[in-house]
C-alpha positions as CSV (number, residue, x, y, z in Angstrom):
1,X,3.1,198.6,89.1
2,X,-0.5,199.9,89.6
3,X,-2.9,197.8,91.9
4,X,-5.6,196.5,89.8
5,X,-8.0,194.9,92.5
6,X,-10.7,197.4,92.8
7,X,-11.2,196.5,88.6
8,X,-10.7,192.8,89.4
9,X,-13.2,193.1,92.1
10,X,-15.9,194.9,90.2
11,X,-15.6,192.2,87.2
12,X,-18.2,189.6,86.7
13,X,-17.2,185.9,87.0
14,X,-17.1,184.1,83.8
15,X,-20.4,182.5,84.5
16,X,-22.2,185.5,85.1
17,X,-20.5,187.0,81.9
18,X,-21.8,184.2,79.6
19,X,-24.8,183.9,80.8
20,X,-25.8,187.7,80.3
21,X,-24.5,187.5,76.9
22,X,-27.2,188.3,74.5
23,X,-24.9,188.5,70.5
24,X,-22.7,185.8,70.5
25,X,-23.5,183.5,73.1
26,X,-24.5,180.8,71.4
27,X,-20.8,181.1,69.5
28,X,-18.6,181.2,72.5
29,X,-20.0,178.2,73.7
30,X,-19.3,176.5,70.4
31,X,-15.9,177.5,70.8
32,X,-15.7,176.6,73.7
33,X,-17.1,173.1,73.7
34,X,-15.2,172.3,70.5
35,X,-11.5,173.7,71.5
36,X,-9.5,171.1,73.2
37,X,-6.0,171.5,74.5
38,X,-3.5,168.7,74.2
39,X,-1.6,167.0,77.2
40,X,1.1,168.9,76.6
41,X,-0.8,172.4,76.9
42,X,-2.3,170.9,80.0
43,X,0.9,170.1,81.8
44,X,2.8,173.7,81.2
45,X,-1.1,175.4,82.3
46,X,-0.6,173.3,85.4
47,X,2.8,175.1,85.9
48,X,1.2,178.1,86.4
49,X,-1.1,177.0,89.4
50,X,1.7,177.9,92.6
51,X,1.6,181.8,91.0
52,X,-1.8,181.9,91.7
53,X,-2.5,184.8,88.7
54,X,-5.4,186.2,88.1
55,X,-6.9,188.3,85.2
56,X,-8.9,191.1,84.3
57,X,-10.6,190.9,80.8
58,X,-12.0,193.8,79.4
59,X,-14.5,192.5,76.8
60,X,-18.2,193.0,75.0
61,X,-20.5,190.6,73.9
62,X,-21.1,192.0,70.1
63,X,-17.3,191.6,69.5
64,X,-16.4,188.7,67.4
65,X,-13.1,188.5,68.6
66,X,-14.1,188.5,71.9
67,X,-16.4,185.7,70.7
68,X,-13.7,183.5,69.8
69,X,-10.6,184.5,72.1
70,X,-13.1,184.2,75.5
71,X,-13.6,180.3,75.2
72,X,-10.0,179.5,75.0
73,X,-8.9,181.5,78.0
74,X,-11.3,180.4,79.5
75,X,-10.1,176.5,78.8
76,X,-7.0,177.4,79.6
77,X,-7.5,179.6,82.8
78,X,-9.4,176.6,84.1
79,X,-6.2,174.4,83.8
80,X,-4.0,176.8,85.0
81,X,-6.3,178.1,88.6
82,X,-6.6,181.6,86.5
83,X,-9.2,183.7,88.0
84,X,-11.1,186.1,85.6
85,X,-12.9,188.9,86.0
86,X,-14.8,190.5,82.7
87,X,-15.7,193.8,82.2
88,X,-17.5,195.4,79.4
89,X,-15.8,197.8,77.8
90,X,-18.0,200.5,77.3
91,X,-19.0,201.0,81.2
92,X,-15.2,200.4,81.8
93,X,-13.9,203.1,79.8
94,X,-11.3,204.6,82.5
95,X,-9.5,201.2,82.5
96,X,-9.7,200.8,78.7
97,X,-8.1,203.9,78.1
98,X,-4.8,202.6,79.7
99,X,-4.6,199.8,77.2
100,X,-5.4,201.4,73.8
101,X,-4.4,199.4,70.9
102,X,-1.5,201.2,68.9
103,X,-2.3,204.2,71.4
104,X,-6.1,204.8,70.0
105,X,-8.3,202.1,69.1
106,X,-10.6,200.5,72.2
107,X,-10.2,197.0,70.5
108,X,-11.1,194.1,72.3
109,X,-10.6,192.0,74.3
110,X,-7.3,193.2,76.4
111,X,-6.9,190.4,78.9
112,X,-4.0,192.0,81.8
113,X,-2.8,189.4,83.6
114,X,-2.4,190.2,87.7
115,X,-0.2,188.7,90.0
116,X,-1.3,187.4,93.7
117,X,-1.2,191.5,94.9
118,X,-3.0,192.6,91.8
119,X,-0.5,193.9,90.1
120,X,0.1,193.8,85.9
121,X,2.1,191.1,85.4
122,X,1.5,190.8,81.2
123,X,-1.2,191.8,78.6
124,X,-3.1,190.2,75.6
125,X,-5.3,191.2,73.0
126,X,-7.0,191.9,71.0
127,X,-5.5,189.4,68.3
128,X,-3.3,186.8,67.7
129,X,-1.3,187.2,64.5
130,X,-3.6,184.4,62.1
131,X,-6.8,186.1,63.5
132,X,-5.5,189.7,62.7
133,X,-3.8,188.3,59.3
134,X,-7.5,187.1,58.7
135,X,-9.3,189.8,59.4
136,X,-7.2,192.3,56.9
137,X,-7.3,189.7,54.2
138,X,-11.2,189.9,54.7
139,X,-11.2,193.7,55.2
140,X,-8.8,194.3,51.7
141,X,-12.6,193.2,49.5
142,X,-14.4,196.2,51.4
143,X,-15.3,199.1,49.4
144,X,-14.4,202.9,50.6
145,X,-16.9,203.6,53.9
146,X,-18.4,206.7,52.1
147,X,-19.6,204.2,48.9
148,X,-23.3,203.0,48.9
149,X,-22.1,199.8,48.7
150,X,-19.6,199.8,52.4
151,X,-22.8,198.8,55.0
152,X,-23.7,196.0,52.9
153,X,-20.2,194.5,52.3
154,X,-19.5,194.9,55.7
155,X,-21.8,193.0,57.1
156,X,-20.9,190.6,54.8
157,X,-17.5,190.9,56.2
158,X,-18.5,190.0,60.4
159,X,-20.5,187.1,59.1
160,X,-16.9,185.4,57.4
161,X,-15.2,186.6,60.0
162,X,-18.0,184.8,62.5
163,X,-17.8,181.9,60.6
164,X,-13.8,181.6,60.1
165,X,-13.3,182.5,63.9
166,X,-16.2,179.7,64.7
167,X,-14.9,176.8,62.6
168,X,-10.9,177.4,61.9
169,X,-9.1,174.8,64.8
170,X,-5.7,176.1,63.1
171,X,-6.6,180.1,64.3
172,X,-7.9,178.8,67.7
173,X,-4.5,176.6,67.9
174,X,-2.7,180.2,67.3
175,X,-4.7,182.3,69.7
176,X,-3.7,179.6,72.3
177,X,-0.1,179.5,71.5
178,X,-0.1,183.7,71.5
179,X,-1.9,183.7,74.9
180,X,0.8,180.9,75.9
181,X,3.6,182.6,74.7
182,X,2.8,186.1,77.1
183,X,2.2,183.3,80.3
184,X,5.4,182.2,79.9
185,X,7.0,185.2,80.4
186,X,5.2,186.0,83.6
């Protein structure tokens, strides 16, 4: 298992994360103030305290996925004594070349979780199944990217997915359950 302290160690706490975010700030924290977990959710986070894990996030603040997945770790790290570390992906780029998604795409976030020697115990990101389900429904109405008419309907396309992945209590509900579903096989 490779020794991921020197990353954990150079990561920002997630104070210091949301407070230099300048994109989607103001999103996270809707998220975050709005996603609640149920008593149930609490207890099995609570089962995790005595392995004392800790995390390493790789992360950015323009990403909407980011935007959305960040506030519910971040719930649920709190319950369950997870220490996190974020890093930004593009001054990381050593470390996010080890966890490519399908073996090329940088997508964010990848949250690795560590053990108490730093060691990988299981990995996340950058989507839950509803949130990647989603964002290819959205993506099917985009024209070719060479047609005049791609920039437009793209931006189009971040503000719906912005405003599905800020409002949809039944995708946050799934993000949890996917990020649950890794912890309980550490």
């Amino acid at each position: 298992m490779t020794n991921l302290k020197t990353w954990f160690d150079k990561g920002m706490n997630k104070n210091e994360y949301i407070n230099n975010m300048k994109v989607h700030q103001e999103h996270l924290l809707q998220v975050f103030n709005q996603f609640t977990l149920t008593n149930e959710d609490r207890e099995l986070l609570h089962s995790f305290q005595s392995k004392q894990l800790k995390a390493v996030i790789l992360t950015a603040d323009w990403c909407g996925d980011a935007m959305v997945n960040l506030p519910i770790l971040i719930r649920m790290a709190d319950e369950a004594l997870l220490e996190t570390r974020y890093l930004i992906r593009d001054e990381n780029l050593e470390l996010m070349d080890q966890y490519l998604t399908n073996g090329k795409a940088r997508s964010i976030p990848i949250i690795i979780f560590l053990n108490n020697d730093f060691e990988e115990v299981g990995k996340w990101g950058p989507r839950s199944p509803m949130a990647q389900q989603v964002a290819d429904q959205l993506k099917e109405t985009l024209p070719p990217k060479d047609s005049d008419e791609y920039e437009a309907a793209f931006k189009q396309f971040l503000n719906s997915f912005v405003e599905k992945l800020t409002t949809d209590v039944d995708l946050w509900i799934d993000i949890k359950n996917d990020i649950l579903k890794i912890l309980k096989n550490i």
